[in-house]
C-alpha positions as CSV (number, residue, x, y, z in Angstrom):
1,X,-17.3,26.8,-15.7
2,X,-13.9,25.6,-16.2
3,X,-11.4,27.5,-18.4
4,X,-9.7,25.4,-21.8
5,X,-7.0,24.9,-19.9
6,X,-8.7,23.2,-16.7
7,X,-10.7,21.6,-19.5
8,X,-7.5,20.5,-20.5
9,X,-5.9,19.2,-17.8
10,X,-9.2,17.0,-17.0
11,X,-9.0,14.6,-19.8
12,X,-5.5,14.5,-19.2
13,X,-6.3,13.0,-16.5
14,X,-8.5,11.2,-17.7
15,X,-6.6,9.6,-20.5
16,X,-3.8,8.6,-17.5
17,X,-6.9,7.0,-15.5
18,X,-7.7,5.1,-18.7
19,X,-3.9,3.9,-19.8
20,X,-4.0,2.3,-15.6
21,X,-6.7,-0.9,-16.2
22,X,-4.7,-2.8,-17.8
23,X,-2.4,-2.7,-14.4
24,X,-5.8,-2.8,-12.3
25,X,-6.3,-5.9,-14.3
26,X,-9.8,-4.1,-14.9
27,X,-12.5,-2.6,-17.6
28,X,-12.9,0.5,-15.4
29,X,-12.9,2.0,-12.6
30,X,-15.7,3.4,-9.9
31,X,-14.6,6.3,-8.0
32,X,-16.7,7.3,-4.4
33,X,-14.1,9.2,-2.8
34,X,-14.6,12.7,-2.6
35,X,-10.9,13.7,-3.0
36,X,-10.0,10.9,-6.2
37,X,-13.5,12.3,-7.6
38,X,-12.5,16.3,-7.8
39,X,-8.8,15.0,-8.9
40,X,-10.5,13.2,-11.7
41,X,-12.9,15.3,-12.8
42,X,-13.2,18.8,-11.7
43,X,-16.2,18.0,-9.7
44,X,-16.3,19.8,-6.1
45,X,-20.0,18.9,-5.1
46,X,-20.0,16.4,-1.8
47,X,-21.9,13.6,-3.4
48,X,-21.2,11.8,-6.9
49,X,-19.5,8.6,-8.3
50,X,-17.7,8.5,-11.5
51,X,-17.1,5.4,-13.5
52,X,-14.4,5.3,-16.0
53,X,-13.8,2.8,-18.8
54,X,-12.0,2.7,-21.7
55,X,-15.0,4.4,-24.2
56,X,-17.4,5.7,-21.0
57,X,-17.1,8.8,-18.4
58,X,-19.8,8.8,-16.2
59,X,-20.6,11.0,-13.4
60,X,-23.3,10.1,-11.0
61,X,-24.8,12.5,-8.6
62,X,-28.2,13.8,-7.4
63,X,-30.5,16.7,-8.5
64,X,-28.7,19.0,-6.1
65,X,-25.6,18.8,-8.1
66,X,-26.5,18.2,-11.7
67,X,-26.5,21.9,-13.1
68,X,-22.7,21.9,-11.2
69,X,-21.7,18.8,-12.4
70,X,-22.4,19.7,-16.1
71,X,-20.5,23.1,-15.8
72,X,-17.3,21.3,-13.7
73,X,-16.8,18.3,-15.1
74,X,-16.7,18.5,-19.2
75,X,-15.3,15.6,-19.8
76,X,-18.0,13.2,-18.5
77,X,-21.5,12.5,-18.9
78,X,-24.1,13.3,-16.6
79,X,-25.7,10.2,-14.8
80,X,-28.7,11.8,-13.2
81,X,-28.8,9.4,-10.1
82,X,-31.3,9.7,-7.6
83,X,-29.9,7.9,-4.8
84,X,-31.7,4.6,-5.0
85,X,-30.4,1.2,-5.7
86,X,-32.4,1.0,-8.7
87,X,-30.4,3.9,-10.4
88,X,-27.3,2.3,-9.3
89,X,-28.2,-0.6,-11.0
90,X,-28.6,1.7,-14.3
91,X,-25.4,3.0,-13.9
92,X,-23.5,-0.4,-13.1
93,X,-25.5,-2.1,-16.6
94,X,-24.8,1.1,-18.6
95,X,-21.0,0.5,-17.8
96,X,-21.3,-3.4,-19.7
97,X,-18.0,-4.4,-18.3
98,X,-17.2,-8.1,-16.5
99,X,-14.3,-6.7,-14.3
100,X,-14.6,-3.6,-11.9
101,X,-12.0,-1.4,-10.0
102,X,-13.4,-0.2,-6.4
103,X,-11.4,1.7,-3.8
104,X,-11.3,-0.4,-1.3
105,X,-10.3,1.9,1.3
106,X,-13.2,4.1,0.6
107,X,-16.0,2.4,0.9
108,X,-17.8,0.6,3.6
109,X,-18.8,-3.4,4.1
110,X,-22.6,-2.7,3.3
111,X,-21.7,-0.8,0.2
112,X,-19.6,-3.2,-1.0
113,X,-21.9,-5.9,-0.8
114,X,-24.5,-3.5,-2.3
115,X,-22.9,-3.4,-5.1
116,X,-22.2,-7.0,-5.4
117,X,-26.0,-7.6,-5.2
118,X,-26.5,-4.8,-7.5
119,X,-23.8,-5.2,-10.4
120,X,-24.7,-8.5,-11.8
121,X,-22.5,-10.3,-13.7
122,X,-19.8,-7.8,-12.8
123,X,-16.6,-8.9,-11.0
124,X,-15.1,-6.2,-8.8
125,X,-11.5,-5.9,-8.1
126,X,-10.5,-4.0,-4.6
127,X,-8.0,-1.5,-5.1
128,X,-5.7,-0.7,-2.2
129,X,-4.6,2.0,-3.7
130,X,-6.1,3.7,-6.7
131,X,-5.4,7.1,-7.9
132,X,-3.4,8.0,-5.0
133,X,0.1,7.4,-7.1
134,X,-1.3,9.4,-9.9
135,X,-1.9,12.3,-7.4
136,X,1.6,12.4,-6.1
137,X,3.5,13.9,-9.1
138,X,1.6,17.5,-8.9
139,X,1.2,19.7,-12.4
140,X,2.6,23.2,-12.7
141,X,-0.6,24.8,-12.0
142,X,-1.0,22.9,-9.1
143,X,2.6,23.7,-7.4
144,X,1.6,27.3,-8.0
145,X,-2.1,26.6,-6.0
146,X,0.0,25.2,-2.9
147,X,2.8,27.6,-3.5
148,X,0.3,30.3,-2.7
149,X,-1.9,28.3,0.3
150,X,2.1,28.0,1.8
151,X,2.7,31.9,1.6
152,X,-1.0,32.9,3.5
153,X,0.3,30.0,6.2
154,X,3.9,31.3,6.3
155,X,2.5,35.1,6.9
156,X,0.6,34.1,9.6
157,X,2.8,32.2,11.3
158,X,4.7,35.0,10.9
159,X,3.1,37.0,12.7
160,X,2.9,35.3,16.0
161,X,5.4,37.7,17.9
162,X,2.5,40.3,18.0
163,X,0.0,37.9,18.7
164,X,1.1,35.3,21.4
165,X,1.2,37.0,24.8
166,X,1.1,35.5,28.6
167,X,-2.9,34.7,29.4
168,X,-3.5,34.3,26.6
169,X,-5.3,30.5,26.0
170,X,-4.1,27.7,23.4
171,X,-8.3,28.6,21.5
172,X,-7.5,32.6,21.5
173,X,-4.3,31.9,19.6
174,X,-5.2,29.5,17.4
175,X,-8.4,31.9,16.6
176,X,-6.4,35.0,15.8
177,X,-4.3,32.6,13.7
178,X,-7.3,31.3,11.6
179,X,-8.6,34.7,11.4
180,X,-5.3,35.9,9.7
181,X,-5.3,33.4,7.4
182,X,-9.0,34.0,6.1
183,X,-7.9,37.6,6.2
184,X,-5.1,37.2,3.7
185,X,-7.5,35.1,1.7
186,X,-7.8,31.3,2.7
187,X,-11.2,29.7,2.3
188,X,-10.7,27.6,5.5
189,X,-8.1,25.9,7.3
190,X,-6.6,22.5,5.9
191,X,-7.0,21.0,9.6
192,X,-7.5,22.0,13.2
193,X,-4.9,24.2,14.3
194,X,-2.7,22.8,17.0
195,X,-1.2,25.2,19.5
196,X,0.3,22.9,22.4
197,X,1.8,24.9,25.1
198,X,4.1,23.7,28.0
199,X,3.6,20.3,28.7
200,X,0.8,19.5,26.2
201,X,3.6,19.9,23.8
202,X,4.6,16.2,24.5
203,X,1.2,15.7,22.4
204,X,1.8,15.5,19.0
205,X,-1.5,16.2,17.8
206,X,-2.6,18.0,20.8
207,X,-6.3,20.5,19.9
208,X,-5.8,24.0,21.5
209,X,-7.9,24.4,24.5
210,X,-8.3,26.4,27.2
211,X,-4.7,26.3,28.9
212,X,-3.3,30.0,29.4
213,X,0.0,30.5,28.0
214,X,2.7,31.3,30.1
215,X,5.9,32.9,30.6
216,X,8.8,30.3,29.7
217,X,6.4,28.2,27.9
218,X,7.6,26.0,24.6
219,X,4.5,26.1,22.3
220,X,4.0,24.2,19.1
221,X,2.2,25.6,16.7
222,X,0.8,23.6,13.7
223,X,-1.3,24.9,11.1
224,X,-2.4,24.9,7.4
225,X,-5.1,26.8,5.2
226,X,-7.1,25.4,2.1
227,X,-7.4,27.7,-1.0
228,X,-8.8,26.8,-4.0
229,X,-9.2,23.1,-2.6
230,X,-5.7,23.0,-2.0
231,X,-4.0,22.7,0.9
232,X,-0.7,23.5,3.3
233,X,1.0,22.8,6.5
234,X,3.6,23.9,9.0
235,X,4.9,24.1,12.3
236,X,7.3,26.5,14.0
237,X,7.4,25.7,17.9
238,X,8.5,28.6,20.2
239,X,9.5,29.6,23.4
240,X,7.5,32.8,25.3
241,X,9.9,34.8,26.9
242,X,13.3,36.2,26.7
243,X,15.5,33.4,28.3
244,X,15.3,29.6,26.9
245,X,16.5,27.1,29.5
246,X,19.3,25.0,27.7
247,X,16.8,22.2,27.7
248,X,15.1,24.4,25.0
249,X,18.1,25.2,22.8
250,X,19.2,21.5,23.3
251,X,16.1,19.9,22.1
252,X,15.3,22.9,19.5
253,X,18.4,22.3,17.9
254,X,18.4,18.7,17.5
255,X,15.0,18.6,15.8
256,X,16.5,21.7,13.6
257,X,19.3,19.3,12.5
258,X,17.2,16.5,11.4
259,X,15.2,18.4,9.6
260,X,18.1,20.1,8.0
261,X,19.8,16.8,7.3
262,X,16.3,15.5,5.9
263,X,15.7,18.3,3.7
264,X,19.6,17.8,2.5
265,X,19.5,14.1,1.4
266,X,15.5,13.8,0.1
267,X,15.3,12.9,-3.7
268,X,13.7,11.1,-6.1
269,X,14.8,7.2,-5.7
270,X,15.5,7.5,-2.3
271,X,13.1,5.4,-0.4
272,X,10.2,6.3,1.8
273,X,12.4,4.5,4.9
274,X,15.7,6.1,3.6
275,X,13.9,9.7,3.9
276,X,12.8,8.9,7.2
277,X,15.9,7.3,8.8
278,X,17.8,10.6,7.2
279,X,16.1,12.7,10.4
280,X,15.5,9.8,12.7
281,X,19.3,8.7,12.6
282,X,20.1,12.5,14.5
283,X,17.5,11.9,17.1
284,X,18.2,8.6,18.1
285,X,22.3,9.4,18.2
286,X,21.0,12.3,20.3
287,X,19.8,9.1,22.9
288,X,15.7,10.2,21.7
289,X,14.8,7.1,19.8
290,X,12.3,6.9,22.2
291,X,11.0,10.4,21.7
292,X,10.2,10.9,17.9
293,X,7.3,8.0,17.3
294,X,5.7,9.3,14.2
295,X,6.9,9.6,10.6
296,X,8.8,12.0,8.8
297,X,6.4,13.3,7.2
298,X,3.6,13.1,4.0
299,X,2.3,14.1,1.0
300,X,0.0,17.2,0.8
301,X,-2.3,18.8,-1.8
302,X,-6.0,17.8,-1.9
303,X,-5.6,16.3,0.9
304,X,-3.6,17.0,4.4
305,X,-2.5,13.4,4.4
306,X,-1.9,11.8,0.8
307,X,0.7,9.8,-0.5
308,X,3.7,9.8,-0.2
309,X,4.5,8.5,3.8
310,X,8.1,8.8,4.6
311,X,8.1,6.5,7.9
312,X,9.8,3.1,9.4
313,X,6.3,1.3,8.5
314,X,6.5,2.5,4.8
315,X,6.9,-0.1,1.7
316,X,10.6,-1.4,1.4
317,X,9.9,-0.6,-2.3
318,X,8.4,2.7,-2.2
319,X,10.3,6.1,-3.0
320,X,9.9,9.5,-3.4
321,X,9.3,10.6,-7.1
322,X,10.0,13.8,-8.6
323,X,7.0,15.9,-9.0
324,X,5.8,15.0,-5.5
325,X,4.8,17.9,-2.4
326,X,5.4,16.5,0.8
327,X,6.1,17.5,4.8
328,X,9.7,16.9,6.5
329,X,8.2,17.5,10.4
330,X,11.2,15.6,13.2
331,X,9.8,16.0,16.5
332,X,10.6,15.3,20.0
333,X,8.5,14.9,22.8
334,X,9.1,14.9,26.1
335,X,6.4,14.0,29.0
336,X,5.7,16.5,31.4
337,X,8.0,18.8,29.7
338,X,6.6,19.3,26.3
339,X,7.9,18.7,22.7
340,X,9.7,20.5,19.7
341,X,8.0,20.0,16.2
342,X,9.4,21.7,12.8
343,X,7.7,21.0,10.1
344,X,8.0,22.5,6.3
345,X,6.6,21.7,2.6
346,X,8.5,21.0,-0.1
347,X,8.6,20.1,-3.8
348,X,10.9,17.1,-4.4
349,X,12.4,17.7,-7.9
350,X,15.5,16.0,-9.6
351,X,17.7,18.1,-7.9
352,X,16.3,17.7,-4.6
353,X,13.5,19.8,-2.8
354,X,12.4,23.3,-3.2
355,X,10.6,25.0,-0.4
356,X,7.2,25.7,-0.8
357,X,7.3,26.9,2.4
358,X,9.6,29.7,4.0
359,X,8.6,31.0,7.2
360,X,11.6,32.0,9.3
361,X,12.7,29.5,12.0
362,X,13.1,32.3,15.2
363,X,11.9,30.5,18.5
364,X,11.7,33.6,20.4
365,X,8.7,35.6,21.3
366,X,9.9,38.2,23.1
367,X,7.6,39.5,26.6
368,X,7.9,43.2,27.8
């Protein structure tokens, strides 16, 4: 049951849904993803539809979900689909509109030409994007969700100086990591956690496996938790052992100034290249153009990866906006040697970012 505020916030929502046709060039809108459907209406069950119009808020979903749906999702009508194309046809007549919004990202080539056979006389209109910009500018009570799914990462992180030991593998400390955070609370992790030691830290998105950790190593550590279908993410790389080679400090402390000189110039207006140029300009003076290939970083809250996407390959138009909760991660990586990643979330507001995150930035984890 959701409170009178939640209730609330939904047709909020769903008013700004509504008040975007006329820019989708569009009667309404049909929702499939699972992330644009809770956003919208409350609804956390793993099958549904919605379809929004200007008078009509319908949500579709199966008998397993119908007592949920009624309970989560006040502000729209229960469509008691069964799963068969004849119900979808229901659904698609009941909505008597000529023009339809789809994401088009979300859905596959068969279901869009379902529901070409199945919406007569309707004419859909492919959305590359649909919600996602609405999602980017994040509420008070949602800024206090990540705010907290930030502090269970940040302790655990935290924490890592009387976890990490030699022989230990890359699995074993990445399981004691995931156990701290469901210990302090999370529901889950927000993604695989990545713990690349020694030379697997030249893999950005390296999985922890069964490598031993060893004296000297650099290890990257990336993680996240989900609470309250919200999510985080950070990384803190590290060095095991008492004595960094001055390969370690040199590389540690150029991604450190990226990210510092990042986190200095993001704010609204600036664009999405802008942002990322701010850390890539350090690295690439440092002679590691080469070395840092992904962007800057990206938007989280329902999603790990959601709009905003500082990088090279962004829009030459699209900037950050106020409101927005986003990454700032600069790595390098170096084959054979490993990599440096530091990565913290952030709230860009008209004065520039607040941390959402604030797990200290100390490298060593000291060996007896």
């Amino acid at each position: 049951m959701t409170t009178p505020d939640q209730t609330q916030l939904l047709h909020d929502r769903l008013a700004l849904i509504r008040q975007q046709l006329p820019a989708w060039q569009s009667d309404g809108i049909l929702i499939t993803s699972a992330t644009n459907r809770r956003w919208a209406s409350g609804f956390t069950g793993s099958a549904g539809q919605l379809l929004i119009t200007a008078d009509k808020a319908l949500i579709a979903t199966d008998f397993r979900y119908w007592e949920q749906a009624k309970a989560q999702a006040p502000a729209f009508e229960l469509f008691q689909h069964q799963r068969t194309d004849d119900d979808t046809k229901k659904m698609l007549a009941a909505a008597n509109v000529s023009r339809l919004a789809l994401e088009a990202k979300q859905i596959s080539l068969y279901e869009a030409e379902n529901l070409q056979k199945l919406g007569e006389g309707i004419e859909w209109v492919p959305l590359e994007k649909s919600l996602e910009g609405l999602r980017q500018v994040k509420t008070a009570v949602e800024i206090e969700a990540l705010r907290a799914a930030a502090a269970i990462t940040d302790y655990a992180m935290s924490q890592i100086n009387e976890i990490a030991q030699p022989g230990m593998s890359e699995r074993a400390l990445a399981w004691e990591l995931e156990k701290t955070m469901r210990e302090r609370g999370a529901d889950g992790l927000a993604f695989d956690i990545i713990v690349a030691s020694g030379p697997h830290g030249a893999y950005p998105h390296h999985r922890a496996g069964d490598r031993q950790l060893q004296e000297g190593d650099t290890i990257v550590v990336d993680m996240g938790c989900q609470l309250n279908g919200y999510r985080s993410d950070l990384t803190r790389t590290f060095h095991l052992g008492n004595n960094p080679s001055e390969q370690f400090w040199e590389v540690y402390n150029l991604v450190l100034s990226a990210q510092q000189t990042a986190l200095a110039a993001l704010r609204p207006g600036l664009t999405l290249r802008q942002a990322d140029a701010a850390a890539r300009d350090v690295i690439t003076a440092a002679g590691h153009s080469d070395h840092f290939g992904h962007g800057l970083g990206h938007g989280v809250g329902l999603d790990i990866h959601e709009d905003p996407f500082m990088s090279f390959r962004a829009g030459e138009a699209e900037t950050l906006v106020a409101g927005a909760t986003i990454t700032v991660e600069p790595g390098v990586y170096l084959p054979g040697w490993g990599g440096v990643r530091i990565e913290d979330f952030v709230q860009v507001t008209d004065n520039g970012v607040v941390m959402l995150s604030n797990c200290p930035k100390n490298p060593i984890i000291a060996t007896k």
